[in-house]
C-alpha positions as CSV (number, residue, x, y, z in Angstrom):
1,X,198.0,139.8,129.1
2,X,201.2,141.5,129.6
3,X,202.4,142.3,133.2
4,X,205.5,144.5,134.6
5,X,208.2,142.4,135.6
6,X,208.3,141.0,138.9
7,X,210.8,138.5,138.3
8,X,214.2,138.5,138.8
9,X,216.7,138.6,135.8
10,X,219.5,137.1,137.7
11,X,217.4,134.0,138.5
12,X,215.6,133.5,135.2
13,X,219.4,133.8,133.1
14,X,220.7,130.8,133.8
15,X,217.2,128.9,132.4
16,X,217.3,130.6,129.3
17,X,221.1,130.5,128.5
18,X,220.7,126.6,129.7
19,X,217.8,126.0,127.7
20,X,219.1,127.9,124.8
21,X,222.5,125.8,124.6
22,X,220.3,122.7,124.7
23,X,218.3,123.8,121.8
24,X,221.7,124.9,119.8
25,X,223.1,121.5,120.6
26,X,220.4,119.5,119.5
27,X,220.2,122.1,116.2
28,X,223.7,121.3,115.2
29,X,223.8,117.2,115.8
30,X,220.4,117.4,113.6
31,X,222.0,119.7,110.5
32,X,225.1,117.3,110.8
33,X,222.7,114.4,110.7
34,X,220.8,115.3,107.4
35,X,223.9,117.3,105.9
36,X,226.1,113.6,105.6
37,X,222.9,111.2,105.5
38,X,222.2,111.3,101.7
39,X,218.4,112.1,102.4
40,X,216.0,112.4,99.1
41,X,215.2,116.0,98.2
42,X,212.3,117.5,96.7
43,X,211.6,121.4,96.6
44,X,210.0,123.4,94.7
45,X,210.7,125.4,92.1
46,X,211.0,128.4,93.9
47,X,213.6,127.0,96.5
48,X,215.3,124.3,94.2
49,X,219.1,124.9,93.3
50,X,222.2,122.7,92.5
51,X,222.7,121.8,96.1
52,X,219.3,121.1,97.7
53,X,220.6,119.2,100.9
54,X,222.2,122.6,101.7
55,X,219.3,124.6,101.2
56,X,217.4,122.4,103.1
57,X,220.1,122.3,106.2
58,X,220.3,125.9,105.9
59,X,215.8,126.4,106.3
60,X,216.2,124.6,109.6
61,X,219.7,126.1,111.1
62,X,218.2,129.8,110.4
63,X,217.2,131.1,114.0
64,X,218.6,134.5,113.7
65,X,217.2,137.6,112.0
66,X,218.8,139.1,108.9
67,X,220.1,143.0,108.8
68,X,216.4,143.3,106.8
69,X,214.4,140.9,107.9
70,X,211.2,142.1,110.1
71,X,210.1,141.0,114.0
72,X,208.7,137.9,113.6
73,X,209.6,136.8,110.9
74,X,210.8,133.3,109.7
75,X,212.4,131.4,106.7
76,X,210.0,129.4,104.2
77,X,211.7,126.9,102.0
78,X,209.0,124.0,100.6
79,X,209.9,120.6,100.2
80,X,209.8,116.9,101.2
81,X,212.6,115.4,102.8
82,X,212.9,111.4,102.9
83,X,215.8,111.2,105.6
84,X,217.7,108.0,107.4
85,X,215.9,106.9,110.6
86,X,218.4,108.2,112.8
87,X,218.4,112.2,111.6
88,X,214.6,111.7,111.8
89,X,215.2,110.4,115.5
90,X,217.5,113.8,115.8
91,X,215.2,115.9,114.4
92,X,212.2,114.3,117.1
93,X,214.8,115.0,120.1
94,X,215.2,118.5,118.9
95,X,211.7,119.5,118.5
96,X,211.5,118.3,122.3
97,X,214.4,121.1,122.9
98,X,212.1,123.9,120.8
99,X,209.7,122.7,123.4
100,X,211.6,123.1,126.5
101,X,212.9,126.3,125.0
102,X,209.7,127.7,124.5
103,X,208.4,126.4,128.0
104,X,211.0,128.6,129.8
105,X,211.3,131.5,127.6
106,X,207.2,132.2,126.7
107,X,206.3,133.1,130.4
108,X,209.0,135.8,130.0
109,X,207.4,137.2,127.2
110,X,204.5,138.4,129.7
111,X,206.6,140.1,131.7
112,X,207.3,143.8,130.4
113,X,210.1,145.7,132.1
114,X,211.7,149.7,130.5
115,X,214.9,150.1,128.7
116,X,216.8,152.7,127.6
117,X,217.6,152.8,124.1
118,X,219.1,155.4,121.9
119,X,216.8,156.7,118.7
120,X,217.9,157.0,115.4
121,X,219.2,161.0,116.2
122,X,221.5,159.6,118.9
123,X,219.3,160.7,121.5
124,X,218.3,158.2,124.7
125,X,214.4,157.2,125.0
126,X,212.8,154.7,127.2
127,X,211.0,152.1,125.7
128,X,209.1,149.0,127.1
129,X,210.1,145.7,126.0
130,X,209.9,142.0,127.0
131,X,212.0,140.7,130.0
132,X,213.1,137.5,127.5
133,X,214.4,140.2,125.3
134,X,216.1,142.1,127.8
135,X,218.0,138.3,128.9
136,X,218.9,137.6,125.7
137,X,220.7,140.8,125.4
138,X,222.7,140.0,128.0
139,X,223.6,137.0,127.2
140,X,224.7,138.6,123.4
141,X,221.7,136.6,121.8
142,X,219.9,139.3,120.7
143,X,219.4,138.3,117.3
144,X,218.0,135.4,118.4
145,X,214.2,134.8,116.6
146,X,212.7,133.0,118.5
147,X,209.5,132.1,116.2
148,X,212.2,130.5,114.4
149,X,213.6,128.6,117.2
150,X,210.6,127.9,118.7
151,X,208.7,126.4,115.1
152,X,208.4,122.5,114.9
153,X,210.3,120.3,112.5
154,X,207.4,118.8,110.5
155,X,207.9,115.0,110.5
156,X,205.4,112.4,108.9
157,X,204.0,109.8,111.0
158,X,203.8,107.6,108.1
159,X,205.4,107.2,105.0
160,X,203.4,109.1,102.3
161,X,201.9,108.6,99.0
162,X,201.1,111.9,98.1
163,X,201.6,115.3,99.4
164,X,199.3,118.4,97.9
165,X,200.5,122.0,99.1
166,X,198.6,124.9,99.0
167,X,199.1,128.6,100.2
168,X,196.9,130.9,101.4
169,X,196.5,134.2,103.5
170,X,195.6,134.2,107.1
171,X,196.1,136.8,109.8
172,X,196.2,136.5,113.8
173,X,193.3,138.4,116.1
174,X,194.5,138.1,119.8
175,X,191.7,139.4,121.8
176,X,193.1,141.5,124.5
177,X,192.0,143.8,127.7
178,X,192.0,147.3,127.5
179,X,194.7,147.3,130.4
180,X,196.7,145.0,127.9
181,X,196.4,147.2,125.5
182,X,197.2,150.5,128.1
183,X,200.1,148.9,129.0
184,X,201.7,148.6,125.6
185,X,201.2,151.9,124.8
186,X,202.3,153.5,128.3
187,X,205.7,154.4,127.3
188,X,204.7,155.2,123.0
189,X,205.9,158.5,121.8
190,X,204.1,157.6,118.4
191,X,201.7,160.8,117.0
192,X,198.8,160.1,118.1
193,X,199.6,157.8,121.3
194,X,198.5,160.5,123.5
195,X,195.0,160.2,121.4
196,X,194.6,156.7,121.4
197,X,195.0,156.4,125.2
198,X,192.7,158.6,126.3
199,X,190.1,157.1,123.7
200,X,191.1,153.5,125.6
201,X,190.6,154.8,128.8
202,X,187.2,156.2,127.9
203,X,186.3,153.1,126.1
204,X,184.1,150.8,128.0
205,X,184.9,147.8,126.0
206,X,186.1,144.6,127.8
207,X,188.1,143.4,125.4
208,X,189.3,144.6,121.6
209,X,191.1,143.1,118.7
210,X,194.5,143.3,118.1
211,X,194.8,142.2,114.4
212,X,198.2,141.1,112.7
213,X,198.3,141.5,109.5
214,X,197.4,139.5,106.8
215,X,201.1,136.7,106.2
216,X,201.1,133.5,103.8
217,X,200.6,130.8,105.0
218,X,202.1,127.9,103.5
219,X,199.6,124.2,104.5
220,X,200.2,120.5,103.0
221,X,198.0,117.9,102.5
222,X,199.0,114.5,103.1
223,X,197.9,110.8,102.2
224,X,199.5,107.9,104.2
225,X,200.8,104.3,102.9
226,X,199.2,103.4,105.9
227,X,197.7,104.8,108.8
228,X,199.9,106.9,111.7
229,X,200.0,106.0,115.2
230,X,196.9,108.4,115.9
231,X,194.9,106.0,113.6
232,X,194.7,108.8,110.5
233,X,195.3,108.2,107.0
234,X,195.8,112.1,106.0
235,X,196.6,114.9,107.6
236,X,197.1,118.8,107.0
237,X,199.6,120.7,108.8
238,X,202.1,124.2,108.1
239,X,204.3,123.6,106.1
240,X,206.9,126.2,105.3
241,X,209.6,124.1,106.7
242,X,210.5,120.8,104.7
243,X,208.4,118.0,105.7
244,X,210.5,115.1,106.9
245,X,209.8,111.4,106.9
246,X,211.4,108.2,107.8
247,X,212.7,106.2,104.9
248,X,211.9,102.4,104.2
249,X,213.9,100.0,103.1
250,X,213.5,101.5,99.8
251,X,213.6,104.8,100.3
252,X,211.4,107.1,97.7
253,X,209.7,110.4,97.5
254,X,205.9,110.3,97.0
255,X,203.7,112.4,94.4
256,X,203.8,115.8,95.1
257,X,202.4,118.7,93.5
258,X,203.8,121.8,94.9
259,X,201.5,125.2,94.9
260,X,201.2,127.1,91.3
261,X,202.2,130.1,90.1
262,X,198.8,132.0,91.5
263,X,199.3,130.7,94.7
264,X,202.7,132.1,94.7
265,X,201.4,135.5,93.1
266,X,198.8,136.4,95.8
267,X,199.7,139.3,97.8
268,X,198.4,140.1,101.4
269,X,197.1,143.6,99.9
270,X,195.4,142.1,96.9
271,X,191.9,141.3,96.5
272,X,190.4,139.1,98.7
273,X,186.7,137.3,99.4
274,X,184.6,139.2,102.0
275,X,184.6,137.0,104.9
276,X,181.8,137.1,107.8
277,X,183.1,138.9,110.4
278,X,183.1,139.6,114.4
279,X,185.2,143.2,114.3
280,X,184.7,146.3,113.3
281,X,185.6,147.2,109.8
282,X,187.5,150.6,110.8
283,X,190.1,150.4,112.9
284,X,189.8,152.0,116.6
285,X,193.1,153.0,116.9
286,X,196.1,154.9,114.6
287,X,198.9,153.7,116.6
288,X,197.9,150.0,116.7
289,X,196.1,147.8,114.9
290,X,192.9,147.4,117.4
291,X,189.6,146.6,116.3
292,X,186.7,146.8,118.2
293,X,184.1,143.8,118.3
294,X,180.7,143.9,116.8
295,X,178.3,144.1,119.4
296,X,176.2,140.6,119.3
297,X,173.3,140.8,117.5
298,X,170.0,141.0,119.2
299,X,167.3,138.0,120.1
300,X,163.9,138.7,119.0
């Protein structure tokens, strides 16, 4: 649940610009790592070029948004990386930096304070947005994405023997209060905001759905030579970074079998298998994307 901002931007800037110059350290001793370290590339056809190390270095040094690119939003190149043992011990100290980056910036995002911002006719409007935002601004990181910054290098805990991609479509359903909910919409000069606070405020719902839309979502399956410190012999995990491993003494890339041309085709408004579900199939809202839940059913 988002709150208005009690905290104090003076006192919470130097965490984040700290934290932040961390990260961006840690980022740039890791692309220097993999960029001179010969590692083995694999990536699939989609991503593949004549310089794969670069298009690799450049996946993980992309924290910033595009002109185009939405809120959000994050870079997917596929691929296995076999990399020297010490850019895999960089890449491990700088996913501890993502973490201590997202450990002082996430509680910001709860806190909601108004800014005035100027619309597209020139004219001045207040708007409510996060109080990490607002820091970042300050600090002229505003095109900082911190999804990006904030997603995991994917490392193997074991040296592989095959890897098996797959993409499919998921979506996100954060269940929030209706004051949550309120609260985001306080300041919306959207048509039909008016409409769809008065219908919250009458509502007597709890909670209600806030549904992101439907993204890809890129996953890997993974056999090990040998079983990972946490006792497994395969594992699935996201993969739209390059996976990374440790190389042997004889370094080599395992079977891999990238996803096919289908996979690659399907759409998030294409057809898709009705799915049991615990929402409402109409939305309950115009302005956002709120669902309400399914009342449970009843016990004879």
């Amino acid at each position: 649940m988002s709150t208005r901002s009690s905290r104090d931007p003076a006192e919470a800037t130097p965490q984040v610009a700290g934290a932040l110059r961390a990260f961006e350290r840690d980022l740039d001793a890791f692309i220097q790592s993999l960029a001179h370290g010969n590692p083995l590339v694999s990536l699939d056809p989609r991503f593949a070029n004549q310089h794969p190390v670069e298009a690799v270095c450049n996946a993980f040094a992309t924290i910033d948004y595009g002109m185009e690119d939405e809120v959000q939003a994050s870079v997917t190149c596929v691929g296995v990386v076999c990399a020297a043992p010490a850019t895999i011990d960089q890449a491990e100290q700088l996913n501890a930096a993502k973490e201590n980056l997202r450990a002082v910036c996430a509680p910001l995002q709860k806190h909601r304070v108004r800014m005035r911002v100027r619309n597209a006719e020139g004219e001045e409007a207040v708007r409510m947005t996060t109080l990490v935002r607002v820091i970042l601004r300050n600090i002229g990181r505003s095109h900082l994405n911190l999804t990006a910054a904030y997603r995991h290098l994917p490392i193997l805990g074991a040296q592989p023997t095959r890897i098996a991609y797959t993409r499919a479509l998921t979506r996100r359903v954060r269940r929030m209060t209706r004051e949550a909910l309120l609260d985001r919409l306080q300041f919306s000069d959207k048509p039909g905001a008016a409409e769809d606070r008065a219908r919250l405020r009458a509502a007597t719902d709890a909670h209600l759905a806030l549904v992101d839309p439907h993204v890809p979502n890129v996953r890997a399956n993974v056999w090990y030579q040998s079983r990972d410190s946490r006792n497994r012999d395969c594992v699935q995990l996201s993969a739209e970074l390059p996976l990374l491993y440790r190389a042997g003494r004889r370094p080599a890339l395992p079977e891999i079998t990238f996803p096919d041309a289908a996979d690659w085709a399907r759409v998030a408004d294409g057809p898709r298998r009705p799915r049991a579900t615990k929402l409402e199939p109409e939305p309950f809202l115009s302005t956002l994307p709120v669902f309400r839940y399914r009342p449970p059913p009843r016990r004879r």
